[in-house]
N, C-alpha and C positions, 0 to 999 in steps of 0.2 A: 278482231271484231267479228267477224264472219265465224269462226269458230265459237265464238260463244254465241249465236245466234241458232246457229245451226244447236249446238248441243241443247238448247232451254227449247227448241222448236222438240228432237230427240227426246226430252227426258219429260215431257209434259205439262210442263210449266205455264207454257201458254194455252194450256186447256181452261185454266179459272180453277178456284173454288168451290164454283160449284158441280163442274164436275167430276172434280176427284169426289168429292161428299157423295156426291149419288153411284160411283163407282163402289167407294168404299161401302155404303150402305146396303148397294145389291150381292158386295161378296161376303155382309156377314148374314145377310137375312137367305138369301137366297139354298143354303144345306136346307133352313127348318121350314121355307115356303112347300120345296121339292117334296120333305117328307108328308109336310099335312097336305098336301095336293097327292101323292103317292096312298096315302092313307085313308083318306075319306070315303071313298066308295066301299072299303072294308071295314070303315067305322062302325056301322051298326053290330055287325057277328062277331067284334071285338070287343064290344062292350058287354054281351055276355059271357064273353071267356072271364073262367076264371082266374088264371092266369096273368089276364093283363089286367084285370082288376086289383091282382097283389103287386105288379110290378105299378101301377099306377100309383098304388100305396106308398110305394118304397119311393118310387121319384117325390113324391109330395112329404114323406117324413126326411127323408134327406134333403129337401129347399127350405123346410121349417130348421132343420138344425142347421144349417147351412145361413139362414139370415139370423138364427139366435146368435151364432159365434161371431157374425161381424156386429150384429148388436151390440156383445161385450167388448168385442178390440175397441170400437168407434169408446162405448163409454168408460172404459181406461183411458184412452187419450184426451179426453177433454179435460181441461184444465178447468174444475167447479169450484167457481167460485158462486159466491148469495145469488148473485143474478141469474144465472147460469139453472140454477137450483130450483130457483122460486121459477123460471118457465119450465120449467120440467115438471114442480109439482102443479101449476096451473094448465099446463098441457094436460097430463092426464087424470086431472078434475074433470076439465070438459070435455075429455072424452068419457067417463065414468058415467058424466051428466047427460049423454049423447047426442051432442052438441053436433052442429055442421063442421065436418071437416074444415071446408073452405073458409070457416070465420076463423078456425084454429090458425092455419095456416099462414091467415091474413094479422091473426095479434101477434102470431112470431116473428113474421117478415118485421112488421111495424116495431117490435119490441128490441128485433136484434139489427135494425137503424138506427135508434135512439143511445145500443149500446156505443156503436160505431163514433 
């Protein structure tokens, strides 16, 4: 009994959830806080270089192919069926129509409850 006390006291168990979450959350953010805190006072002479104007380029073309291709994994996997279909083409109806995000978001939530 004491040895299992002792171990969950050891292994952090009785710290909560909440925080471990705010442990975990400052070791994943805490690399890219250090860099833009690291970086900012050199931001303005950076943003003339041309150099980091192409590398800027190449980060932002490689996050667009980068969300294209899970774009396609995610729509191979779904399984489309009429319903499936018909919010997809009403999705981007209203976005075409340029419509509020949030009402979108809000007929999907509500559309794909009713599928449920």
């Amino acid at each position: 009994m004491a040895a299992t006390a002792a171990r969950s006291q050891t292994s952090g168990a009785s710290a909560g959830p909440g925080l471990a979450s705010q442990a975990s959350a400052s070791r994943m953010f805490s690399p890219s806080f250090l860099i833009l805190v690291s970086v900012e006072p050199a931001f303005g002479a950076l943003l003339g270089s041309r150099n980091f104007y192409r590398a800027s380029l190449g980060i932002a073309a490689s996050f667009v192919g980068l969300l294209a291709y899970v774009t396609g994994k995610f729509a191979l996997d779904v399984n489309w069926d009429s319903g499936r279909l018909a919010l997809l083409v009403l999705g981007l109806l209203a976005l075409w129509r340029r419509l509020d995000i949030l009402w979108i978001v809000a007929f999907a939530a509500g559309y794909a409850l009713l599928l449920l």
